[in-house]
C-alpha distance (Angstrom), angle and dihedral (degrees) to the residues before:
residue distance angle dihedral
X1 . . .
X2 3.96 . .
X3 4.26 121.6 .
X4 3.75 110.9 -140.7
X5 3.53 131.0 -175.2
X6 3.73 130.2 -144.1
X7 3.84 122.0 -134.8
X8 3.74 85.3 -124.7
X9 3.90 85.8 55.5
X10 3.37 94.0 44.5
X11 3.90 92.7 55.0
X12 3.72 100.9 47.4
X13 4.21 90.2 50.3
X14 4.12 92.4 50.6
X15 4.00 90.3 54.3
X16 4.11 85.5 54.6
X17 3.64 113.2 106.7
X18 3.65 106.4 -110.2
X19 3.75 100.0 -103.0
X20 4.00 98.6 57.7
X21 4.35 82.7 46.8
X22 3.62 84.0 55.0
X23 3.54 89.6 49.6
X24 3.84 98.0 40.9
X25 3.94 85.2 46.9
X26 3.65 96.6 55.5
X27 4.00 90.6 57.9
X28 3.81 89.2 45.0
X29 3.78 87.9 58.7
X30 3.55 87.5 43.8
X31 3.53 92.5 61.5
X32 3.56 95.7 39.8
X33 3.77 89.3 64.6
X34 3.61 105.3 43.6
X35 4.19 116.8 74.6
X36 4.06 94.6 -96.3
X37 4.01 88.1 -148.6
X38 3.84 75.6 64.1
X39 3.98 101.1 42.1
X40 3.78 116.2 97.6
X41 3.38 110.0 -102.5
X42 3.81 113.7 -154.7
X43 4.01 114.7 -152.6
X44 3.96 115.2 -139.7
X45 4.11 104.5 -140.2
X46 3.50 125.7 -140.5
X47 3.64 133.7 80.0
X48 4.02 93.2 -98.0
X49 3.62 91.9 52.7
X50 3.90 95.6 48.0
X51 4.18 111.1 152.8
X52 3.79 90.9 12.1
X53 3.82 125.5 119.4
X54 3.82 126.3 -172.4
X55 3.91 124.1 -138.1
X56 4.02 105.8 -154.2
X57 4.06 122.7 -139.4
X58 3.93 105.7 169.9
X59 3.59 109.6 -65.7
X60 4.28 97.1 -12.6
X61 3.28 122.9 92.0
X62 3.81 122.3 -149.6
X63 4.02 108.8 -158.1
X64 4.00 116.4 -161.1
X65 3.56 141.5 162.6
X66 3.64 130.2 -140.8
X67 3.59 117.5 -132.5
X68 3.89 145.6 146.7
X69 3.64 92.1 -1.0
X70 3.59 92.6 -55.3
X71 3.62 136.8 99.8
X72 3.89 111.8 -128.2
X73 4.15 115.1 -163.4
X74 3.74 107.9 -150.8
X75 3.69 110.3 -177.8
X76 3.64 138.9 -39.2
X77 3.52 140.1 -155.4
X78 4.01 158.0 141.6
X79 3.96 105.9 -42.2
X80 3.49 92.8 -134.3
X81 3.81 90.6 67.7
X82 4.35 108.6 15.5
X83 4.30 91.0 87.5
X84 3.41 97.5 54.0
């Protein structure tokens, strides 16, 4: 399995102040080393949200989908405002 990043993804991490892309990197990596057929993957419920799974750091919320063999990262943000 591939990671992939969306533009949209992309965006929202390089307006981050550096600390919380530090953070958010570290549990990238993390996922980047373990198998990701292993990795547990988190579904979001709700009709909206439908095939999407959330990865937790802290208080960000990293929203991907799983497709093709490949693990596409959507968006991200604060979870006080990512589910609406």
């Amino acid at each position: 399995m591939t990671i992939k990043y969306l533009h949209e993804f992309l965006v929202e991490y390089l307006e981050l102040d550096r600390g919380v892309q530090r953070l958010l990197r570290k549990k990238l990596e993390e996922m980047h080393r373990v198998a990701l057929e292993a990795y547990p993957h988190q579904a979001l419920t709700g009709a909206q949200f439908k095939g999407l799974f959330k990865l937790r750091v802290g208080d960000w919320r990293l929203v991907y989908k799983i497709a093709d063999g490949e693990v596409l990262f959507v968006t991200l943000g604060h979870r006080s405002e990512i589910y609406q």
